[in-house]
Biopython code that builds the backbone (N, CA, C, O; Angstrom):
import numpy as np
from Bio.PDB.StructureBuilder import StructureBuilder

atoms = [
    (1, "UNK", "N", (0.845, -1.178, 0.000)),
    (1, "UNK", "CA", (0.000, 0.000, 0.000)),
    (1, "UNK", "C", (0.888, 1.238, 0.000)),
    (1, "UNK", "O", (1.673, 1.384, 0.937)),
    (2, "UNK", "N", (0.834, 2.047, -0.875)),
    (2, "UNK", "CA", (1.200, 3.311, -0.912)),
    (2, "UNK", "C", (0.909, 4.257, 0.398)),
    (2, "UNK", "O", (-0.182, 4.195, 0.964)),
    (3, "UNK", "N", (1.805, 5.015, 0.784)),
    (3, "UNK", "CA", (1.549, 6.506, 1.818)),
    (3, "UNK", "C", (2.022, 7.179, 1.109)),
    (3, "UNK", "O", (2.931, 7.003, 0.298)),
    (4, "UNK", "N", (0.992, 8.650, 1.552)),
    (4, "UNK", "CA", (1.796, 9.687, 1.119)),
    (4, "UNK", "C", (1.132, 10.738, 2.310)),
    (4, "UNK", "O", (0.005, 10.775, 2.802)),
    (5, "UNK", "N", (2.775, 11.856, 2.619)),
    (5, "UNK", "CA", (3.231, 12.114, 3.165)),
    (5, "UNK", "C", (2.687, 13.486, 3.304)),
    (5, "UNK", "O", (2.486, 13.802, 2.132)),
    (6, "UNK", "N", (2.399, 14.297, 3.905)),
    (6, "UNK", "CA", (1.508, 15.255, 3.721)),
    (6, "UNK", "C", (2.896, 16.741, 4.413)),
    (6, "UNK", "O", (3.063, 17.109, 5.576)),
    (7, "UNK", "N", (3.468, 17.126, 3.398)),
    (7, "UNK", "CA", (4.679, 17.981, 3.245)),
    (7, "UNK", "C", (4.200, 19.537, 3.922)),
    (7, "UNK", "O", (4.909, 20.063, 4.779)),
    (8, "UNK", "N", (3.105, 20.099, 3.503)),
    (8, "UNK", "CA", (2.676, 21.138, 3.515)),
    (8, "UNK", "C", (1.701, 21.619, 3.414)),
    (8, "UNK", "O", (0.907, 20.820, 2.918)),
    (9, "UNK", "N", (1.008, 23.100, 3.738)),
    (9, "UNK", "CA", (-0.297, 23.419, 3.090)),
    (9, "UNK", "C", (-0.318, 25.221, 2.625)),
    (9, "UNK", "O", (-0.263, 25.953, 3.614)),
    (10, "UNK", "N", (-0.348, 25.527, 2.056)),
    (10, "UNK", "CA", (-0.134, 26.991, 1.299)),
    (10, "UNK", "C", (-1.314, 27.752, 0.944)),
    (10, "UNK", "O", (-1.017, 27.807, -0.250)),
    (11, "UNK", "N", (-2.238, 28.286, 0.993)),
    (11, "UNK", "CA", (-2.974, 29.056, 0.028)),
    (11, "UNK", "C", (-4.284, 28.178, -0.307)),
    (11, "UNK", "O", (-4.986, 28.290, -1.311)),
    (12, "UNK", "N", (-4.455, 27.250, 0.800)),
    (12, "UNK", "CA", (-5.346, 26.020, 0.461)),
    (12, "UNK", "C", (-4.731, 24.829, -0.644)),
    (12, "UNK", "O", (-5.485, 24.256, -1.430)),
    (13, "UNK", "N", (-3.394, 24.578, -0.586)),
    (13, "UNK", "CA", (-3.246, 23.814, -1.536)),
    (13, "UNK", "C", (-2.083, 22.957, -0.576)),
    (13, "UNK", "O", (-1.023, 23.384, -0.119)),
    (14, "UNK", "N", (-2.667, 21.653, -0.459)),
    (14, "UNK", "CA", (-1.667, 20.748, -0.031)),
    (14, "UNK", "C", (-0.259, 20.141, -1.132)),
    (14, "UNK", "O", (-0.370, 19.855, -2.324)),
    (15, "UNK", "N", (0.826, 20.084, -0.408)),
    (15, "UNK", "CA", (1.905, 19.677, -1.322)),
    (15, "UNK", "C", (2.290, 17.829, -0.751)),
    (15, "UNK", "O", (2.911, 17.561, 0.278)),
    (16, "UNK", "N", (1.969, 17.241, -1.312)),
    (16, "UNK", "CA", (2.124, 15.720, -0.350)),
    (16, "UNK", "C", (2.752, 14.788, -1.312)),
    (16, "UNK", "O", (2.326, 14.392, -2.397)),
    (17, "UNK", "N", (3.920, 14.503, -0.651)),
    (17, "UNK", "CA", (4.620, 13.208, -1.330)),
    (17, "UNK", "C", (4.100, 11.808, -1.330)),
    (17, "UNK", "O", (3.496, 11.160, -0.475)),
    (18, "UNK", "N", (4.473, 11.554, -2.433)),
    (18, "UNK", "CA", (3.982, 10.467, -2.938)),
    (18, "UNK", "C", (5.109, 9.102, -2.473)),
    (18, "UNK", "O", (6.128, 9.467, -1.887)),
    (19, "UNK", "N", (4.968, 7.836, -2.681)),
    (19, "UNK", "CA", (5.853, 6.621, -2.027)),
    (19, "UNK", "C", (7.153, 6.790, -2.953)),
    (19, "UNK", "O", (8.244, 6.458, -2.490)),
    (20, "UNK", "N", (7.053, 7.291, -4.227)),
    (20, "UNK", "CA", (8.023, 7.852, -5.755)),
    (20, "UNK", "C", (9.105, 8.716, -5.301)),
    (20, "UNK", "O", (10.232, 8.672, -5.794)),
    (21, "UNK", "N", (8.674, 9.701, -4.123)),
    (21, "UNK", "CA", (9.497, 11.077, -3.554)),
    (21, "UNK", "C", (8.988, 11.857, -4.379)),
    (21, "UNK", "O", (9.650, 12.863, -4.632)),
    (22, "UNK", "N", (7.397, 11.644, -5.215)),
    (22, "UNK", "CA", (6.864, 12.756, -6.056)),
    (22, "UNK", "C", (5.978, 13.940, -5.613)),
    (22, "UNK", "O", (4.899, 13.507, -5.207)),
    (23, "UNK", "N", (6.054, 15.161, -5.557)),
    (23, "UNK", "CA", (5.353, 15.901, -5.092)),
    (23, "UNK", "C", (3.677, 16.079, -5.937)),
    (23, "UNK", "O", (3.518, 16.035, -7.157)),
    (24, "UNK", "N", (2.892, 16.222, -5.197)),
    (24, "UNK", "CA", (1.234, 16.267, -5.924)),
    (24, "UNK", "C", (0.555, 16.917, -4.768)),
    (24, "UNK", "O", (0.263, 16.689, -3.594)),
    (25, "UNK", "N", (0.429, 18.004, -5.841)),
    (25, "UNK", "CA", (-0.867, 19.151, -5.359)),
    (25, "UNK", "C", (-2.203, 18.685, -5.177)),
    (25, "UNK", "O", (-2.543, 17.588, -5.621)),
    (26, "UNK", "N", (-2.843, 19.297, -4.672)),
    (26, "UNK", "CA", (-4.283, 18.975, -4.448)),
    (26, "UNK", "C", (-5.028, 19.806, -3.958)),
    (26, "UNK", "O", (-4.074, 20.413, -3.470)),
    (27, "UNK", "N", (-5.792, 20.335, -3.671)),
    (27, "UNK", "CA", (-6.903, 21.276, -2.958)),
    (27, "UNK", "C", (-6.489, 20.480, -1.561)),
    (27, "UNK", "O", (-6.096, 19.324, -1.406)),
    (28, "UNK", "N", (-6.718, 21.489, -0.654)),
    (28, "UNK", "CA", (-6.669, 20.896, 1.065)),
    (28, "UNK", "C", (-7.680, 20.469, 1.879)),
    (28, "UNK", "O", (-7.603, 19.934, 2.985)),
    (29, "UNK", "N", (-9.116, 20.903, 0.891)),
    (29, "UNK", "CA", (-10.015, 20.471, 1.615)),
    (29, "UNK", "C", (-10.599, 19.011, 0.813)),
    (29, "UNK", "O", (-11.742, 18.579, 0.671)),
    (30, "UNK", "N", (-9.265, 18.491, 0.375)),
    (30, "UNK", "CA", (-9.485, 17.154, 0.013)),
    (30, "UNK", "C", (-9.008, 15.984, 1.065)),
    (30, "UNK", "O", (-9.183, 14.774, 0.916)),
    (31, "UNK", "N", (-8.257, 16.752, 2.346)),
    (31, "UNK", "CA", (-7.461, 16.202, 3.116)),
    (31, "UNK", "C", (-8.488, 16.630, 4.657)),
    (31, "UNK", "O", (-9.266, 17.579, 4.756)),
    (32, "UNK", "N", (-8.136, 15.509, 5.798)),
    (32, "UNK", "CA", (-9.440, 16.015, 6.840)),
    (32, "UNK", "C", (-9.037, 16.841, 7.611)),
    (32, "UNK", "O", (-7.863, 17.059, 7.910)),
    (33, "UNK", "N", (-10.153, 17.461, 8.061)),
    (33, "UNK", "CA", (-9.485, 18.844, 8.796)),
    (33, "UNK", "C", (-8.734, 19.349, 9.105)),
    (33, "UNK", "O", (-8.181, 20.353, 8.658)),
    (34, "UNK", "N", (-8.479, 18.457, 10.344)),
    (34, "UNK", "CA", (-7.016, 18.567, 11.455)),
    (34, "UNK", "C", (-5.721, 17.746, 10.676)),
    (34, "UNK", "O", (-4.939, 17.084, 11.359)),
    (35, "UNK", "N", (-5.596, 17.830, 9.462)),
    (35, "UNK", "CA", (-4.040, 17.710, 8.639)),
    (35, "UNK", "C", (-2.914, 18.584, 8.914)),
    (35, "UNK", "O", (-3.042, 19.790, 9.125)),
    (36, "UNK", "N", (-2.016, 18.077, 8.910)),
    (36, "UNK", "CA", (-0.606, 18.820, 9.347)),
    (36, "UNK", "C", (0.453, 18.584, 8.790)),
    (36, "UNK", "O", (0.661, 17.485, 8.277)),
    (37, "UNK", "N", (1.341, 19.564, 8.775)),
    (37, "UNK", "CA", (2.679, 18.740, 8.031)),
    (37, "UNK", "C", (3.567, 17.661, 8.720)),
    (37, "UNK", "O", (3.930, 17.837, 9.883)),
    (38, "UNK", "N", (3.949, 16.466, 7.972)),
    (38, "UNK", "CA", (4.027, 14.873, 8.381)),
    (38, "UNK", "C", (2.801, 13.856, 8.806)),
    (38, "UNK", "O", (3.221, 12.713, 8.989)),
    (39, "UNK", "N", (1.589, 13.985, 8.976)),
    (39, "UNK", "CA", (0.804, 13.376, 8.619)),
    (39, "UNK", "C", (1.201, 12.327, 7.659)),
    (39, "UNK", "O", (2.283, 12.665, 7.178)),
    (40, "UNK", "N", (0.850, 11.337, 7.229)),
    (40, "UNK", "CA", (0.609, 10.197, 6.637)),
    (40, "UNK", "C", (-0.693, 9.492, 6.149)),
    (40, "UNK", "O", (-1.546, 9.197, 6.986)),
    (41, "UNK", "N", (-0.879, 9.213, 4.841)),
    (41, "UNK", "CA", (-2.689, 8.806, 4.710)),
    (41, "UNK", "C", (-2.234, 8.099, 3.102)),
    (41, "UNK", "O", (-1.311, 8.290, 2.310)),
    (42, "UNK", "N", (-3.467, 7.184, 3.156)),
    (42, "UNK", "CA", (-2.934, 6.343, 2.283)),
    (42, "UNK", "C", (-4.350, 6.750, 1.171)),
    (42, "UNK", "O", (-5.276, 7.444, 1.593)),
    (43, "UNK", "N", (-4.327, 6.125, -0.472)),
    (43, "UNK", "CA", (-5.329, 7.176, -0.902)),
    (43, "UNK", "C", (-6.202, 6.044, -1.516)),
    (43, "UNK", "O", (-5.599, 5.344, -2.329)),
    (44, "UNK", "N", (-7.333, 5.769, -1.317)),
    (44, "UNK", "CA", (-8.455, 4.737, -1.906)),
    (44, "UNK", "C", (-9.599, 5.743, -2.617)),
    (44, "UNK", "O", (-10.257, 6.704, -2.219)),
    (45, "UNK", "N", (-9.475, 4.970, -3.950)),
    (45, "UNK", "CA", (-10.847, 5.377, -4.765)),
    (45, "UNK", "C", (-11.197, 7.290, -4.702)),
    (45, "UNK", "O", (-12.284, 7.842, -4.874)),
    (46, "UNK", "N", (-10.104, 7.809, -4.456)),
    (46, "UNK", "CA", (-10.036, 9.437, -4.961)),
    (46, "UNK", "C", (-10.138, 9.963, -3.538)),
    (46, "UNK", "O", (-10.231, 11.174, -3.337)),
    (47, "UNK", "N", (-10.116, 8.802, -2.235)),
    (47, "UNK", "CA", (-10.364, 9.566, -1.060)),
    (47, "UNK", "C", (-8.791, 8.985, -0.357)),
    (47, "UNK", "O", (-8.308, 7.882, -0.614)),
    (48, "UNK", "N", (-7.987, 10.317, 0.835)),
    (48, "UNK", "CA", (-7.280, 10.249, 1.597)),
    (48, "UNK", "C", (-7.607, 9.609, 2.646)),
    (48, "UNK", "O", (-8.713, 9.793, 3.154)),
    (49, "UNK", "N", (-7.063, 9.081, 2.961)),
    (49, "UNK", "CA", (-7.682, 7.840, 4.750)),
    (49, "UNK", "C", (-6.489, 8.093, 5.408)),
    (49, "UNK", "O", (-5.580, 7.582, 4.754)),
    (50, "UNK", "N", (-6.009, 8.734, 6.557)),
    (50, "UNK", "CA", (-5.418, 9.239, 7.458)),
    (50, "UNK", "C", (-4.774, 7.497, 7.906)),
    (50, "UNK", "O", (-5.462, 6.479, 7.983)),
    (51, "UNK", "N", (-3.303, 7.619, 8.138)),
    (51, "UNK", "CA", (-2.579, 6.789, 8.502)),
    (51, "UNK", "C", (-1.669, 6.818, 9.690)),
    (51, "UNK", "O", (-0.444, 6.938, 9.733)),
    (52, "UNK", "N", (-2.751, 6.647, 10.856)),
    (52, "UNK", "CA", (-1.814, 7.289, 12.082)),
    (52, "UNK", "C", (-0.668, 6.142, 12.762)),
    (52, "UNK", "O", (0.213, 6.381, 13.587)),
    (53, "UNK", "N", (-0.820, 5.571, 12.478)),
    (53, "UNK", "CA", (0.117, 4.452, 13.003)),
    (53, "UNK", "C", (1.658, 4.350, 11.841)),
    (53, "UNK", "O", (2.797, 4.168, 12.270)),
    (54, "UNK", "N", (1.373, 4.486, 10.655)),
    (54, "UNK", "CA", (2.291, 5.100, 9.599)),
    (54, "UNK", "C", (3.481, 6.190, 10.362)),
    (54, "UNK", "O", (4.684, 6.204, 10.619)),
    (55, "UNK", "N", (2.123, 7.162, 10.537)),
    (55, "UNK", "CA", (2.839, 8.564, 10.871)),
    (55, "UNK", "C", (3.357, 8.488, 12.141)),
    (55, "UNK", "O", (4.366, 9.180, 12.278)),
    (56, "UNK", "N", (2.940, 7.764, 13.301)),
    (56, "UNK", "CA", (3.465, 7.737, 14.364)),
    (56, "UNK", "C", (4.877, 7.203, 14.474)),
    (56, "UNK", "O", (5.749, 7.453, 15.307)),
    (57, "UNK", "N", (4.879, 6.374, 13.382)),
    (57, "UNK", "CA", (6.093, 5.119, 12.899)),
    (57, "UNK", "C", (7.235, 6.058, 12.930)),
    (57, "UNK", "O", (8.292, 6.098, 13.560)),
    (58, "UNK", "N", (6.584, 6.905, 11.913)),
    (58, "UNK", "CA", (8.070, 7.952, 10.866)),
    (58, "UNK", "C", (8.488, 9.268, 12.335)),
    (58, "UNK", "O", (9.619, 9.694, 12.569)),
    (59, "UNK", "N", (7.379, 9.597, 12.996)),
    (59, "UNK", "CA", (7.485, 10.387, 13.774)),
    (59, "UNK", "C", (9.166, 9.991, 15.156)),
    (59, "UNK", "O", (9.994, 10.641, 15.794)),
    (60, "UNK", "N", (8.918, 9.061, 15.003)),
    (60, "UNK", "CA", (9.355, 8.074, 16.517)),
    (60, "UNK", "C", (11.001, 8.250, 15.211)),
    (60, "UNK", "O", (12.028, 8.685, 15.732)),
    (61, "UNK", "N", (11.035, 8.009, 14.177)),
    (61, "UNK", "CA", (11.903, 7.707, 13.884)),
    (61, "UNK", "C", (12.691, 8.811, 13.170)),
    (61, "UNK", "O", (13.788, 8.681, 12.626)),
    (62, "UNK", "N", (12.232, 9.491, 13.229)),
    (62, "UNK", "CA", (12.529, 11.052, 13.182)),
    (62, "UNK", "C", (13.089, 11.507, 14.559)),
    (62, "UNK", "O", (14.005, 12.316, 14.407)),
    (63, "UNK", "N", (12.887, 11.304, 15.496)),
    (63, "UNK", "CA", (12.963, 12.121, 16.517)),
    (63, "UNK", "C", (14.345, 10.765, 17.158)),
    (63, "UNK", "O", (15.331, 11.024, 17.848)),
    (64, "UNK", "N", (14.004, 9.662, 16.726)),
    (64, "UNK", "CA", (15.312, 8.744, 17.071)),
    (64, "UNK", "C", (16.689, 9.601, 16.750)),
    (64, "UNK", "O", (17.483, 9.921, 17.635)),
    (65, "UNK", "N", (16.826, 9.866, 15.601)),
    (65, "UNK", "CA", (17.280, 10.554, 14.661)),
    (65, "UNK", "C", (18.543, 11.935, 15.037)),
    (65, "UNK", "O", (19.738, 12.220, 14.949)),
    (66, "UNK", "N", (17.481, 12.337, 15.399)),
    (66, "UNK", "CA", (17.626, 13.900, 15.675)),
    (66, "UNK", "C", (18.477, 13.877, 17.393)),
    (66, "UNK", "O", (19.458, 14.508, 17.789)),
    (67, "UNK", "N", (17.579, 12.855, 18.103)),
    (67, "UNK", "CA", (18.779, 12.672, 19.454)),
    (67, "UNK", "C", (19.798, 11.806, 18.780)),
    (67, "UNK", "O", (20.628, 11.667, 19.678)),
    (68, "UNK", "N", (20.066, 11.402, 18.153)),
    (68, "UNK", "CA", (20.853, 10.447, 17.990)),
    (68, "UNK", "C", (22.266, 11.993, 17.552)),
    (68, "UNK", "O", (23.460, 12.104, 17.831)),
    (69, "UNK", "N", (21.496, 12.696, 16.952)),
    (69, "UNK", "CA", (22.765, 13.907, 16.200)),
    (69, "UNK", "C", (22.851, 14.341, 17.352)),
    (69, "UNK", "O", (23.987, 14.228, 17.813)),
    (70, "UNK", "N", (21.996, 14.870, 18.125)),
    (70, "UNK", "CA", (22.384, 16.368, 19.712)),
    (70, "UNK", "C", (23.340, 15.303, 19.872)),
    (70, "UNK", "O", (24.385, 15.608, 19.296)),
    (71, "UNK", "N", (23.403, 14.047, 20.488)),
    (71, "UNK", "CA", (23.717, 13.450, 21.433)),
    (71, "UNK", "C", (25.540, 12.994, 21.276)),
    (71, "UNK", "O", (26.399, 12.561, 22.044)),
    (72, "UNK", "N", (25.454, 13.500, 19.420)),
    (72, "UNK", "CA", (27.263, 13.130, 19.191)),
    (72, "UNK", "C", (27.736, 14.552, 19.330)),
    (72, "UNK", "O", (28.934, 14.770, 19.145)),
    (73, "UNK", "N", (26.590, 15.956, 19.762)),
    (73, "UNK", "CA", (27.251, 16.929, 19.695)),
    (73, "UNK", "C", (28.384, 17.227, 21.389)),
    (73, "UNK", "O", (29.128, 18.204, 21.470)),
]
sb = StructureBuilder()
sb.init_structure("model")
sb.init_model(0)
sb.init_chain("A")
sb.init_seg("    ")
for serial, (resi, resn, name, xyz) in enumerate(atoms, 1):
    if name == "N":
        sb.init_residue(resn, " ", resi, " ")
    sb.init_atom(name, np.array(xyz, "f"), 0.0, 1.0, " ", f" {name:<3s}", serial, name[0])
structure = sb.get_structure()
């Protein structure tokens, strides 16, 4: 199953990567309300379905990450 990655939101226009590293626009009120940048949602039949366990995944491993750099400073 594809995710894609929800990068940004501008002017009402979401910028969200695709599983490719492809960027695709969209209107924002195609995405559910409370969307944010890093969100995660996977896309069925022209609709976004929010992927919180995805995003929690990348979140945790992001932030592994990031102590992992302070921590050689």
């Amino acid at each position: 199953m594809d995710i894609y990655v929800l990068d940004r939101i501008e002017d009402g226009i979401a910028a969200i990567e695709n599983s490719d590293k492809a960027m695709l626009y969209v209107s924002a009120s195609r995405l559910p309300e409370n969307a944010e940048s890093g969100d995660c949602f996977t896309f069925e039949k022209g609709v976004f379905y929010p992927a919180p366990d995805e995003t929690e995944k990348r979140r945790r491993k992001i932030k592994a990450l990031l102590d992992e750099i302070v921590a050689k400073k």
